[in-house]
N, C-alpha and C positions, 0 to 999 in steps of 0.2 A: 373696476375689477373688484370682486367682490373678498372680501375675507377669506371664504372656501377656498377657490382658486388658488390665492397666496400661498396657503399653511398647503395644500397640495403638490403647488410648486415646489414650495421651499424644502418638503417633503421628500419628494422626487431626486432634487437638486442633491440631499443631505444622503439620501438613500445610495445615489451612485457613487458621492467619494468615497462613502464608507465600504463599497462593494471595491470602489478601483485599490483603496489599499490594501482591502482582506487581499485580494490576486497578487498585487506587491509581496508583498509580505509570504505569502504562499511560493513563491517561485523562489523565494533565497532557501526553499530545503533546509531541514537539517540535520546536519552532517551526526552530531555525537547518534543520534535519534538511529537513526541509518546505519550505523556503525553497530549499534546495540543490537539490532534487530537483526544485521548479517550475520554477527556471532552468537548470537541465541538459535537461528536456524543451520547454522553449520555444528553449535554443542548438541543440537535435537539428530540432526542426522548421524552422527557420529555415534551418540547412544542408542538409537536404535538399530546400527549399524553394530555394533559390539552385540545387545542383545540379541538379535535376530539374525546374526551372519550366514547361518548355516541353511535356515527357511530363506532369505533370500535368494541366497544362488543356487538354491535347486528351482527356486519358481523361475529366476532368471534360464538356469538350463531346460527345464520344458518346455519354456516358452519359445526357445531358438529350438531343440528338438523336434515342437510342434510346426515350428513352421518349412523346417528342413524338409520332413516327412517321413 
């Protein structure tokens, strides 16, 4: 077996535990991470839920108007 081969293998070999733990590691989630980002898109909707209240639900009522007919 020549040199090549080895540092190939050994290569390979190193390559796939390093991938099976990234996937490890990736499937525990994380929770604060996710927590942060639910409440940054629920304070986004709410302000421009405050600013835009009045354009939205006329777009909302055209839009069921238009399809009423």
């Amino acid at each position: 077996m020549s040199i090549t081969r080895t540092l190939s293998a050994r290569l390979v070999v190193a390559t796939h535990v390093l991938l099976t733990r990234a996937v490890r590691r990736s499937e525990r989630g994380d929770v604060p991470g996710w927590v942060l980002i639910t409440l940054m898109t629920a304070g986004l909707v709410t302000a421009l839920w405050v600013v835009a209240k009045g354009q939205l639900v006329s777009m909302f009522q055209n839009a069921l108007s238009s399809v009423k007919g």
